[in-house]
Backbone as a printed PyTorch tensor [residue, N CA C, xyz], in Angstrom:
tensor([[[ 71.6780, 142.2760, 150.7470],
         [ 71.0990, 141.5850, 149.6230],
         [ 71.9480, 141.7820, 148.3590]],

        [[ 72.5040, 142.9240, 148.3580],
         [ 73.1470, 143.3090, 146.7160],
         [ 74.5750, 142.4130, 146.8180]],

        [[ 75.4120, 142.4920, 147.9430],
         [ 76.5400, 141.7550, 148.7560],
         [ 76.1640, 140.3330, 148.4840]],

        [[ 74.9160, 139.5820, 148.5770],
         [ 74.4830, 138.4410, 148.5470],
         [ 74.7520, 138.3040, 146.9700]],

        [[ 74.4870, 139.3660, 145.6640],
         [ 73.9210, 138.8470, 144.5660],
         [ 75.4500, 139.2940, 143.9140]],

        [[ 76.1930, 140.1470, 144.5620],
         [ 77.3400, 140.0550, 143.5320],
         [ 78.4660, 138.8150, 143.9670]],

        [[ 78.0170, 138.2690, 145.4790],
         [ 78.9350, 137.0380, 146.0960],
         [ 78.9320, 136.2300, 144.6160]],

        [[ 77.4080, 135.4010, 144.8480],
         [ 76.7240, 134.7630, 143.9840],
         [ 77.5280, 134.7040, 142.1780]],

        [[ 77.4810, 135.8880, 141.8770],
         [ 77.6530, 136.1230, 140.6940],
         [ 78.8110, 136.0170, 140.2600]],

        [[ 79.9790, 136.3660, 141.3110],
         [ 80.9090, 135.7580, 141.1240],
         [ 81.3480, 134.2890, 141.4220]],

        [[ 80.7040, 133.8490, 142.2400],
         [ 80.3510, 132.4340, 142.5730],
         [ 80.6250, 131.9130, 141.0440]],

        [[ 79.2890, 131.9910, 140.5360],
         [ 78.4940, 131.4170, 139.3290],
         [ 79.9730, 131.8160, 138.0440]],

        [[ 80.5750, 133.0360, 138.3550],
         [ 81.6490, 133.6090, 137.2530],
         [ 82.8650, 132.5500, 137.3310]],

        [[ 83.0920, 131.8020, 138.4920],
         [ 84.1570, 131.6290, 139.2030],
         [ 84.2370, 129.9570, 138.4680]],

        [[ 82.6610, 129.5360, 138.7800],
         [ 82.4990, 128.1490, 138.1240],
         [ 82.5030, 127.6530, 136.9520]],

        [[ 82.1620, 128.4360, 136.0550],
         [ 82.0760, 128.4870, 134.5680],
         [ 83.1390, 129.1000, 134.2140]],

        [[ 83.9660, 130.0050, 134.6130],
         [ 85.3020, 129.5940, 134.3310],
         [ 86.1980, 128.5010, 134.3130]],

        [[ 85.9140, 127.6580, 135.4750],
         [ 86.7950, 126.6980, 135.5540],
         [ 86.7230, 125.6590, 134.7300]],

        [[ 84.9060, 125.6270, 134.5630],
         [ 84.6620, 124.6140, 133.3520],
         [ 84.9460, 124.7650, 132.1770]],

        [[ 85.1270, 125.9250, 131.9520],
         [ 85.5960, 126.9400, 130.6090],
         [ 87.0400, 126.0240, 130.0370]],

        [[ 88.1180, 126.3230, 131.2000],
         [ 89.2050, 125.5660, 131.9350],
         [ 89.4630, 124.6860, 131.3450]],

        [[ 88.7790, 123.8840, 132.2570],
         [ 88.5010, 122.1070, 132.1150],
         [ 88.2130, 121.5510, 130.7310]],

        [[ 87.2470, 122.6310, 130.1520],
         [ 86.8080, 122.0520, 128.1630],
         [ 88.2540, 122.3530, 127.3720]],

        [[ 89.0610, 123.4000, 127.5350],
         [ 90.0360, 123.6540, 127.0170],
         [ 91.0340, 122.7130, 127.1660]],

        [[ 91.2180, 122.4740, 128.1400],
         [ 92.4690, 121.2940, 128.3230],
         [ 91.7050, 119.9300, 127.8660]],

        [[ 90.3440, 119.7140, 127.7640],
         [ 90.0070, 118.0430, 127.3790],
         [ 90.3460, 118.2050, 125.6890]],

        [[ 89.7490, 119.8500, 125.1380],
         [ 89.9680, 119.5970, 124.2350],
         [ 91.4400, 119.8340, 123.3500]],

        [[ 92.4530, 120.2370, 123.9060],
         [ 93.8480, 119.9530, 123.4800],
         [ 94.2170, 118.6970, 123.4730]],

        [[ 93.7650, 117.8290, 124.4300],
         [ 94.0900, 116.4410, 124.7320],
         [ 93.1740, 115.4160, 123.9770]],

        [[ 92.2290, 116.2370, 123.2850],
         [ 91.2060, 115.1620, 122.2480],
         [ 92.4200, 115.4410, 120.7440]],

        [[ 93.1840, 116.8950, 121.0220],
         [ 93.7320, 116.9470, 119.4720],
         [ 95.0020, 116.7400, 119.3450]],

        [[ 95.5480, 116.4020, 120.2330],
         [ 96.9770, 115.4730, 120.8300],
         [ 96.7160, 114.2270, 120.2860]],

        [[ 95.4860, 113.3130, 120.9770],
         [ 95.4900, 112.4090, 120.5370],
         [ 94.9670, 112.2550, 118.8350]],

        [[ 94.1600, 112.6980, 118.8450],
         [ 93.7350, 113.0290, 117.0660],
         [ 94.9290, 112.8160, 116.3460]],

        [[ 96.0960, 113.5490, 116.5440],
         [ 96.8510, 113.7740, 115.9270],
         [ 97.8450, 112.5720, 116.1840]],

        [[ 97.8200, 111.8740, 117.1010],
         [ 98.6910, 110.6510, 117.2110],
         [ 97.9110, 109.7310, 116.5820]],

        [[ 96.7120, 109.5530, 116.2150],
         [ 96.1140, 108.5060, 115.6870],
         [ 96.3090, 108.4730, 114.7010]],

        [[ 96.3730, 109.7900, 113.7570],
         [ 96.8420, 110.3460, 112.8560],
         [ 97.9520, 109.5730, 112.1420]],

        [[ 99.3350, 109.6760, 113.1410],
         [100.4180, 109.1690, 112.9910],
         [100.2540, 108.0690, 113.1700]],

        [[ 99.6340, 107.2600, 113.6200],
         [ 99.9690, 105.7660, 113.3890],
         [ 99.0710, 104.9370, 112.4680]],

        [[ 98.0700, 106.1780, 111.9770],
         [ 97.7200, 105.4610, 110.4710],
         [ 98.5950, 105.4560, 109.4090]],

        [[ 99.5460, 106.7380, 109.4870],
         [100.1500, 106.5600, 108.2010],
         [101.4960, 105.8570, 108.7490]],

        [[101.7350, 105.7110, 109.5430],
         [102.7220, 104.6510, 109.5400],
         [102.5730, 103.3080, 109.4090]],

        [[100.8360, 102.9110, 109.4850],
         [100.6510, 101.7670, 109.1810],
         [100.1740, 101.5150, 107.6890]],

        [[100.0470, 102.6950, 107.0220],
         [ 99.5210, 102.6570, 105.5250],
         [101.4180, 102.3110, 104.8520]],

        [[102.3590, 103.0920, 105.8980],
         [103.3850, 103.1120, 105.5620],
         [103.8580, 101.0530, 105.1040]],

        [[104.1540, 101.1400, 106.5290],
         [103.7080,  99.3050, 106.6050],
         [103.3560,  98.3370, 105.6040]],

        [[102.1840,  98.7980, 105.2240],
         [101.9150,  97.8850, 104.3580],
         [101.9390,  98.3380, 103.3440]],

        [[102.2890,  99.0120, 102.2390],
         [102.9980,  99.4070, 101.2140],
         [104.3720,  98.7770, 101.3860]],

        [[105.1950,  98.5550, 102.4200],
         [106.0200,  98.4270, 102.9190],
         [106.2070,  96.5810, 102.4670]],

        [[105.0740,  96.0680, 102.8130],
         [104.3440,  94.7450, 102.8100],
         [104.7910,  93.9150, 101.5510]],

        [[103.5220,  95.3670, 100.8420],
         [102.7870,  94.7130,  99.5530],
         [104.2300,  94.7620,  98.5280]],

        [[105.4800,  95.4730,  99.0440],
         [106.2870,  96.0280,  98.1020],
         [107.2020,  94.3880,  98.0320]],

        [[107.5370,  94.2960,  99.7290],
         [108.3420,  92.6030,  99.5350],
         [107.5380,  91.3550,  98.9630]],

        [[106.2330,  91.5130,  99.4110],
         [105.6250,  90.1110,  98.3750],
         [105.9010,  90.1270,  96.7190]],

        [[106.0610,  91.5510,  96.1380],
         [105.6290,  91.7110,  94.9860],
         [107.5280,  91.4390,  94.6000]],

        [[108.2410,  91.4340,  95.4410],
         [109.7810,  91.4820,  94.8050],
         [109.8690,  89.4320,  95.2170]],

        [[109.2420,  88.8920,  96.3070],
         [109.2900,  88.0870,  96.5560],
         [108.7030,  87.2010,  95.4410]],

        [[107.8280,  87.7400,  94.7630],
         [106.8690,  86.6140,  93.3530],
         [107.7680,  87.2900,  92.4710]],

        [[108.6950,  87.7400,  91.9510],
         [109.4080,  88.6070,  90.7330],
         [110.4430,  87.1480,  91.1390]],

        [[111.1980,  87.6040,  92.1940],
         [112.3030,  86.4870,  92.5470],
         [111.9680,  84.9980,  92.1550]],

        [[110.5830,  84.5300,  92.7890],
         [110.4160,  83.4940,  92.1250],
         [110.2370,  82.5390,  91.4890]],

        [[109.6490,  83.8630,  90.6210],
         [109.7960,  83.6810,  88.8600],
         [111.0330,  83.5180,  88.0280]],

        [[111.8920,  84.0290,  88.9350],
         [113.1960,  84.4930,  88.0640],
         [113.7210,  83.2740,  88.8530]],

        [[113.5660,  82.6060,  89.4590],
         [114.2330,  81.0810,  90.1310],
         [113.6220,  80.1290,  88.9840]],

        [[111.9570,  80.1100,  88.8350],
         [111.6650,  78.9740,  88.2340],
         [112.5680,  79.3030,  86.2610]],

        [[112.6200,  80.2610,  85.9090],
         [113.1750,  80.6690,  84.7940],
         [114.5660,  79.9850,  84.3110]],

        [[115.2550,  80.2870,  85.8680],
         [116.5220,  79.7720,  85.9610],
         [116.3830,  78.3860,  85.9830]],

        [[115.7920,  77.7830,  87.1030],
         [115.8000,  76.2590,  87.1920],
         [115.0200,  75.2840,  85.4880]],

        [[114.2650,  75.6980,  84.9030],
         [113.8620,  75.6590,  83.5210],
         [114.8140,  75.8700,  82.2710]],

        [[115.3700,  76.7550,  82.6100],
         [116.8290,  76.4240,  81.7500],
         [118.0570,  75.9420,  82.0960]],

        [[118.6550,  75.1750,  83.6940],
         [119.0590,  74.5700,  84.0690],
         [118.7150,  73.3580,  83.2980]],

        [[117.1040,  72.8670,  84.0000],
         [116.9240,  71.3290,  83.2720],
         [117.0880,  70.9820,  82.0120]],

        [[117.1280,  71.9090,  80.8200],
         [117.0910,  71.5820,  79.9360],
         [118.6060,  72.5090,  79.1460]],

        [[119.4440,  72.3620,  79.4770],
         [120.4030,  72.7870,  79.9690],
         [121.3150,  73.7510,  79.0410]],

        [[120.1520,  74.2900,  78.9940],
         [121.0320,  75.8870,  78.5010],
         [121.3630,  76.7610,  79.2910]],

        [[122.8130,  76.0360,  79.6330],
         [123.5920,  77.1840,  80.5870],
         [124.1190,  78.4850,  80.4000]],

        [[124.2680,  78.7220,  78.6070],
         [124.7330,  79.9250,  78.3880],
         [123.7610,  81.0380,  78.7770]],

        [[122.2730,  80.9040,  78.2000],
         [121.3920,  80.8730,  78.5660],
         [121.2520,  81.7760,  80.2650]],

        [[121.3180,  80.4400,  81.1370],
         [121.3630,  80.6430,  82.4930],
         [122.1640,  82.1960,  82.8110]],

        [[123.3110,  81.7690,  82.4600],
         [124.7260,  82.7400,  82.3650],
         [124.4390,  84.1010,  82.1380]],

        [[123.5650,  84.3350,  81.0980],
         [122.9970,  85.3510,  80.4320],
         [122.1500,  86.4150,  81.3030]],

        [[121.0860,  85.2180,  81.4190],
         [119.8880,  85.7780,  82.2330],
         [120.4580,  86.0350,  83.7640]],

        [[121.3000,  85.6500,  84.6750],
         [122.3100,  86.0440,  85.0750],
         [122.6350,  87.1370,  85.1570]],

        [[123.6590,  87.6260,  84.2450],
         [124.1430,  88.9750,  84.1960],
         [122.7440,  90.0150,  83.7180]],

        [[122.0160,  89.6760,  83.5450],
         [120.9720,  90.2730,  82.5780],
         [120.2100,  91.0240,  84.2740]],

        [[119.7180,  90.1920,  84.7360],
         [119.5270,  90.4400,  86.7820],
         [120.5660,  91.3360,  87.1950]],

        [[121.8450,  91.0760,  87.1640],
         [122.6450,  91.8760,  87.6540],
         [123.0640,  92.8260,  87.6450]],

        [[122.7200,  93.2300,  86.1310],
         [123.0680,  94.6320,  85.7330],
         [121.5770,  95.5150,  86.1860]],

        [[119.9780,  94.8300,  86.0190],
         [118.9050,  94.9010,  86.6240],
         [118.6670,  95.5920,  87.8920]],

        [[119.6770,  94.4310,  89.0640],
         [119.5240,  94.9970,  90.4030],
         [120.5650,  95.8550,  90.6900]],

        [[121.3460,  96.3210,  89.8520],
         [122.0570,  97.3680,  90.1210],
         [121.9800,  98.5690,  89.7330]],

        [[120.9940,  99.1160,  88.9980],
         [120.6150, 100.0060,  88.8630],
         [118.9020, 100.1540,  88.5370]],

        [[118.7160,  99.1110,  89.7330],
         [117.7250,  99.5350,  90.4880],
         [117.4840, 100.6040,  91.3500]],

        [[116.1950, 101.6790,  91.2440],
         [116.7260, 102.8860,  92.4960],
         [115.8140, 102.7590,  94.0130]],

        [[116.8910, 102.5090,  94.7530],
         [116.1460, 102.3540,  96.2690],
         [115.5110, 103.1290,  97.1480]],

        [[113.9520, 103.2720,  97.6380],
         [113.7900, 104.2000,  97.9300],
         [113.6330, 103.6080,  99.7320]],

        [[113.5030, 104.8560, 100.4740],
         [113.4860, 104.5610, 101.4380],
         [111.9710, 105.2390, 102.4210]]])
């Protein structure tokens, strides 16, 4: 009978270990992924900052087209010429980030 209850007990020790086990590894693999989800939020927050940054250079640009074409038509080229170099010296010491 005592042979019966320490079988048992290790039985019962043997099983709840393994499940012990089993919770440990689900839960490394819940914080693996956690942590990759992680990463592909901020690479998608990255993204669209990324986004919002070319629309906002894309409406600058084509402002600075209609500016140009507005003093084309009415044809102050020195003007043009100006605003011109005025951009150029602008986008060149612009600082790029990455």
């Amino acid at each position: 009978m005592i042979a019966m209850l320490i079988f048992t007990g290790k039985m019962g020790l043997l099983y709840f270990w393994q499940k012990h086990k089993i919770l440990l590894i689900e839960r490394q693999k819940y914080f693996v992924e956690e942590q990759q989800v992680k990463g592909m939020k901020m690479r998608l927050e990255e993204a669209e900052n990324f986004y919002g940054s070319i629309c906002k250079v894309r409406h600058e640009m084509k402002n600075h087209m209609a500016n140009m074409k507005g003093l084309v038509e009415t044809r102050k080229y020195r003007e043009v010429e100006e605003y011109v170099w005025k951009m150029d010296r602008l986008w060149r010491n612009f600082p790029i980030s990455t």
